[in-house]
Wavefront OBJ file of the C-alpha trace (Angstrom):
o trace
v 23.836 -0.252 23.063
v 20.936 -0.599 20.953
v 19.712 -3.772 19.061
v 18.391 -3.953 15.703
v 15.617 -6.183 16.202
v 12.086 -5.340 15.403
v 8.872 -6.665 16.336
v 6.572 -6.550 13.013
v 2.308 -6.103 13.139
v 0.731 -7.017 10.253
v -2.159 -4.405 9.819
v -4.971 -3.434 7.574
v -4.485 -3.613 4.124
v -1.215 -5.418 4.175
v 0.618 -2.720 5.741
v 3.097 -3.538 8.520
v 3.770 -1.591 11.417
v 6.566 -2.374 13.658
v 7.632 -2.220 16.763
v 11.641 -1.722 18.249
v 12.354 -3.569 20.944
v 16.264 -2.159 21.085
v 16.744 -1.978 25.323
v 18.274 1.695 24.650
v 14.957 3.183 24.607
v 12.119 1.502 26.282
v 9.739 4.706 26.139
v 9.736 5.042 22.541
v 9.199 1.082 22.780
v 5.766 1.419 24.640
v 4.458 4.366 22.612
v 5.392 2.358 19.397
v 3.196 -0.171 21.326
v 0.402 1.703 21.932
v 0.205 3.202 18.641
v 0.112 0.114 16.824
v -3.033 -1.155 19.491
v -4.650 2.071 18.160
v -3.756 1.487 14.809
v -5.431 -1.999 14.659
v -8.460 -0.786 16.154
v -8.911 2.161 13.168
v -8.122 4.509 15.426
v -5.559 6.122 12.983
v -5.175 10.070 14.093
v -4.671 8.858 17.965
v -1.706 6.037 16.487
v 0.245 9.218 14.270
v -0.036 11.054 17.762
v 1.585 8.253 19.229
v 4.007 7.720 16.446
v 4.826 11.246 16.121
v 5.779 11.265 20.121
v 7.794 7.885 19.638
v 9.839 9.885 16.893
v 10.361 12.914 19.049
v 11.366 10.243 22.236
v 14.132 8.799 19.784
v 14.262 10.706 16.562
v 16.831 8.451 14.713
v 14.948 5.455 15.099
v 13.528 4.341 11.517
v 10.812 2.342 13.198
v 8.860 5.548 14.295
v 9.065 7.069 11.163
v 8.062 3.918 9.189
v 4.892 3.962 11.496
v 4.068 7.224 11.118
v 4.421 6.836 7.516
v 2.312 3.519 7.409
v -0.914 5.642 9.484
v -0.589 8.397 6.753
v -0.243 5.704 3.808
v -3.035 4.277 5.030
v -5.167 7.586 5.465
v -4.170 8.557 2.152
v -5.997 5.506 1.091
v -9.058 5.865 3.103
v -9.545 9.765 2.680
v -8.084 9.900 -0.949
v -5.831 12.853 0.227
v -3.003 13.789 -1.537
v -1.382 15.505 0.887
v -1.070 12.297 3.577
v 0.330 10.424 0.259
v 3.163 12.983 0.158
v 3.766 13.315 4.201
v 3.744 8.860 4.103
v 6.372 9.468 0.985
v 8.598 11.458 2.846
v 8.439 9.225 5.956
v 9.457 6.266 4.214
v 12.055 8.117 2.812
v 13.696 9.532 6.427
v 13.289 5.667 7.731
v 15.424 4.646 4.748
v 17.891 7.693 5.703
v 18.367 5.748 9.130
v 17.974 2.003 8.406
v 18.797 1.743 4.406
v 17.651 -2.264 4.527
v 14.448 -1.591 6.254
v 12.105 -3.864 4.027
v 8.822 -3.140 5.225
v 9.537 0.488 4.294
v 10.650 -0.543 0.776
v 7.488 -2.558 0.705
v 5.517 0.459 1.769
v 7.205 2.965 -0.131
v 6.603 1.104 -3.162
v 3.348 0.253 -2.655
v 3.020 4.137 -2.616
v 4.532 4.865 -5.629
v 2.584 2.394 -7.782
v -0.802 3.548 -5.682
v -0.127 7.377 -7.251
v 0.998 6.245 -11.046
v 4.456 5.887 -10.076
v 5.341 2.058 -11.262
v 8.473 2.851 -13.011
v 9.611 4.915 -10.174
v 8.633 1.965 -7.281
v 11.044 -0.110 -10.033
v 13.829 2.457 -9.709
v 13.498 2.266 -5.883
v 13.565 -1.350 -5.719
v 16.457 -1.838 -8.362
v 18.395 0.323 -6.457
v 18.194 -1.433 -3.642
v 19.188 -4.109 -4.984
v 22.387 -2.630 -6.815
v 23.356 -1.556 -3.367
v 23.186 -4.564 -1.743
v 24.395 -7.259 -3.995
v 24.055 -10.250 -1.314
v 21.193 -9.773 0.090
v 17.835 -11.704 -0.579
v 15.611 -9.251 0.586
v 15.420 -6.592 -2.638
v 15.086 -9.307 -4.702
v 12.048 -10.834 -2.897
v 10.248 -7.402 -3.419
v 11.144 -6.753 -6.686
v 9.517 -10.077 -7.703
v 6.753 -9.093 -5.224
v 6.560 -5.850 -7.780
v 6.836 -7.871 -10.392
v 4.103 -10.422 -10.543
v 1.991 -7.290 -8.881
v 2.369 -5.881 -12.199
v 1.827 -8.909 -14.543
v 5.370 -9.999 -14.845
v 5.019 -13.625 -13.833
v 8.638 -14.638 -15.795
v 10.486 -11.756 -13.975
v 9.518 -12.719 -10.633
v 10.063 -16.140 -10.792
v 13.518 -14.719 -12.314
v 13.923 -12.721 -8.931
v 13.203 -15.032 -6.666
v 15.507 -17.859 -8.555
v 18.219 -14.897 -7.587
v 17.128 -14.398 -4.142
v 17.578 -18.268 -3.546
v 21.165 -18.452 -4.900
v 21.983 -15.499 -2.455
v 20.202 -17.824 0.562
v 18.880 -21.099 -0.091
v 16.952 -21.536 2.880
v 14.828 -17.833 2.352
v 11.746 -19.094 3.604
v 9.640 -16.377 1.828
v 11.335 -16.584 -1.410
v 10.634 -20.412 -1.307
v 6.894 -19.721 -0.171
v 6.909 -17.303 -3.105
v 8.663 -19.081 -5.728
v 5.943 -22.046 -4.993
v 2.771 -19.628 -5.381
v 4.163 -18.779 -8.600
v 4.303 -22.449 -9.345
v 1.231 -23.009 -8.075
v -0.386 -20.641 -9.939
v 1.052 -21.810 -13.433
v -0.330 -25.320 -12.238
v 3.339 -27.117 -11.100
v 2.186 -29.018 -8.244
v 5.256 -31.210 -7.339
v 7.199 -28.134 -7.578
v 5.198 -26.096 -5.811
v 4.761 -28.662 -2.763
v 8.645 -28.805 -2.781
v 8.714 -25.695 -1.983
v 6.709 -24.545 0.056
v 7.878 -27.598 2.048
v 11.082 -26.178 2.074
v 9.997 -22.969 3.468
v 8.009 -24.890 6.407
v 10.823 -25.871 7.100
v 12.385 -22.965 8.096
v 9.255 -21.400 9.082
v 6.581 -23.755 10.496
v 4.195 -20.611 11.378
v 2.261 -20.608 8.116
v -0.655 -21.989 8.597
v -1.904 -21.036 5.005
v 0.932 -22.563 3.534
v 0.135 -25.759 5.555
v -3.513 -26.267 4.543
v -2.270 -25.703 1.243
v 0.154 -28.121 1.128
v -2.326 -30.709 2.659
v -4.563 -30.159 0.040
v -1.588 -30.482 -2.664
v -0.851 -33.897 -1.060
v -4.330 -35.161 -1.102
v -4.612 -34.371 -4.978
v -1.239 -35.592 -5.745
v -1.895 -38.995 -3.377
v 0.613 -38.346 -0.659
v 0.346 -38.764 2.760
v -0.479 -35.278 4.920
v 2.159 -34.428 7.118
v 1.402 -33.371 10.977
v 1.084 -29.792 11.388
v 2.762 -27.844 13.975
v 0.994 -28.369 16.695
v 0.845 -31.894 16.397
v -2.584 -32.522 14.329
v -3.516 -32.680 10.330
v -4.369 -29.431 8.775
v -7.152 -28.447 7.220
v -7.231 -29.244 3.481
v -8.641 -26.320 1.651
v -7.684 -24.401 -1.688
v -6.076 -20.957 0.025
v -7.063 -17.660 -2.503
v -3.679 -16.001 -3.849
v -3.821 -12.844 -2.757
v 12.462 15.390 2.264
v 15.147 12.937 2.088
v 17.585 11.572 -0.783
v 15.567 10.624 -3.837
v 16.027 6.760 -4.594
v 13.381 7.165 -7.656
l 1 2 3 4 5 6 7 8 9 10 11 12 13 14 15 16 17 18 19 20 21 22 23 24 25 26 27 28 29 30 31 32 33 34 35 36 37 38 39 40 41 42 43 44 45 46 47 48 49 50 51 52 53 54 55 56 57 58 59 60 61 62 63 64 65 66 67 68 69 70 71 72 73 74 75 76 77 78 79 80 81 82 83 84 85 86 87 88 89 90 91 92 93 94 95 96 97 98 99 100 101 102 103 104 105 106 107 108 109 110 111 112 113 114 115 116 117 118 119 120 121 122 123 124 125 126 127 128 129 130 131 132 133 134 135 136 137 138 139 140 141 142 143 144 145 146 147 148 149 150 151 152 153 154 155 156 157 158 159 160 161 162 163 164 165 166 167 168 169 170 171 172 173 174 175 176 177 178 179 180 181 182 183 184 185 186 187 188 189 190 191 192 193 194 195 196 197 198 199 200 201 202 203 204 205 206 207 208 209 210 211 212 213 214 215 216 217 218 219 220 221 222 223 224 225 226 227 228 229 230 231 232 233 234 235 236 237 238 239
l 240 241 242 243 244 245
C-alpha cells in the first residue's frame, strides 16, 4: 500500500522539489533522488531526464510530475522560453489531477501564473482551492502568500487569521502572520508568534535569530536555541488537465 508522505528539497529560486518515499515504489523513489541531486547542482536537462523516467516508473504519482514541472518552471525562467512555461503549466496541472492538496504544486503553479501576467488567474487557482477544501489551512496560507506578494498586506493578514481558526497550532501561518507584524512594526505581537510557531517547529533557525534580536530590543531574556546555545541576534531580510483558472 502506498504512503502519502513526501520528502520536500528546497531548491533554487524558492522552488521545491520533492521526493516520495511511499514503500510501493522504491525505483521511482531513487530516480526522484537522483534528479533532485542533479537539480541542485544546475544540472537541469539531466534532473527532467530523471524526472521524466520517475513518471514513466510510476505514472500516477504527482511527485514526478511536480518535479518535472519545477525543472521546466525553472528553465522557463533561466532561458525565457515560453514553451518550458507552458510544458511546467501543464505539469502542475496533471500533479493536481493525482494529488488535488499538493501545496508545493499550488505554490508553483501560481508562481507561474503571476510570472506570465496571469495574477488574477493564480487568484482563481488559489480561491478555488480553497472553496474546495473548506477546513484546511493550507489554501489559505498561500493565498495570503499571494496576497502580500502582490501588495495586499490587509488580505493576508485576513488569510492567515482564517488559516489559524482552521488550526491553531499552523506553524507557518503563525511564522507568517508574525512577519506581517513585524513588518508593520508590532513587536510583542510578532515575538508571540513566531514563538508560537517554534514551538511547533523548532527547525527555524531564521525565525530564532530573529526572535533573539526582538527580545534584546524589547529587554527580554533570549531563550536557548535548539541545540542547546543562544542564537545569533541579527535583523533577518524579509524575503492538458482540468482548468482551475
Amino acid at each position: 500500500m502506498k504512503t502519502n508522505v513526501r520528502l520536500s528539497l528546497v531548491c533554487s529560486l524558492g522552488i521545491v522539489c520533492t521526493i516520495p518515499l511511499g514503500c510501493s515504489n522504491l525505483a521511482s523513489q531513487g530516480i526522484n533522488v537522483d534528479g533532485v541531486r542533479m537539480y541542485q547542482q544546475g544540472n537541469y536537462q539531466q534532473a527532467a531526464y530523471r524526472f521524466q523516467e520517475a513518471i514513466a516508473n510510476d505514472p500516477t504519482s504527482p511527485d514526478g510530475y511536480y518535479n518535472l514541472a519545477a525543472v521546466l518552471h525553472q528553465s522557463g525562467r533561466l532561458n525565457q522560453r515560453e514553451s518550458d512555461y507552458r510544458q511546467a503549466e501543464d505539469l502542475y496541472n496533471q500533479c493536481l489531477e493525482y494529488d488535488p492538496n499538493h501545496v508545493e504544486c499550488y505554490r508553483g503553479l501560481a508562481v507561474l501564473l503571476t510570472e506570465t501576467g496571469r495574477t488574477d488567474a493564480a487568484f482563481r487557482l488559489l480561491q478555488g482551492w480553497k472553496a474546495s477544501q473548506p477546513n484546511l489551512a493550507n489554501p489559505r496560507i498561500e493565498l495570503a502568500r499571494l496576497h502580500q506578494e502582490t501588495g495586499s498586506t490587509d488580505a493576508a493578514k485576513g488569510q492567515l487569521v482564517e488559516a489559524l481558526a482552521i488550526e491553531p497550532h499552523n506553524g507557518r501561518a503563525l511564522a507568517a502572520l508574525g512577519r506581517i507584524r513585524d513588518s508593520e512594526g508590532d513587536y510583542r505581537q510578532a515575538l508571540e508568534n513566531y514563538q508560537r510557531s517554534l514551538a511547533v517547529n523548532r527547525h527555524q533557525p531564521d525565525l530564532q535569530n530573529r526572535v533573539a534580536a526582538l527580545q534584546a530590543a524589547l529587554g527580554q531574556p533570549a531563550a536557548l536555541s535548539s541545540n542547546g546555545t543562544e542564537p545569533v541576534t541579527r535583523v533577518v531580510q524579509q524575503p492538458a488537465s482540468s482548468v482551475r483558472y
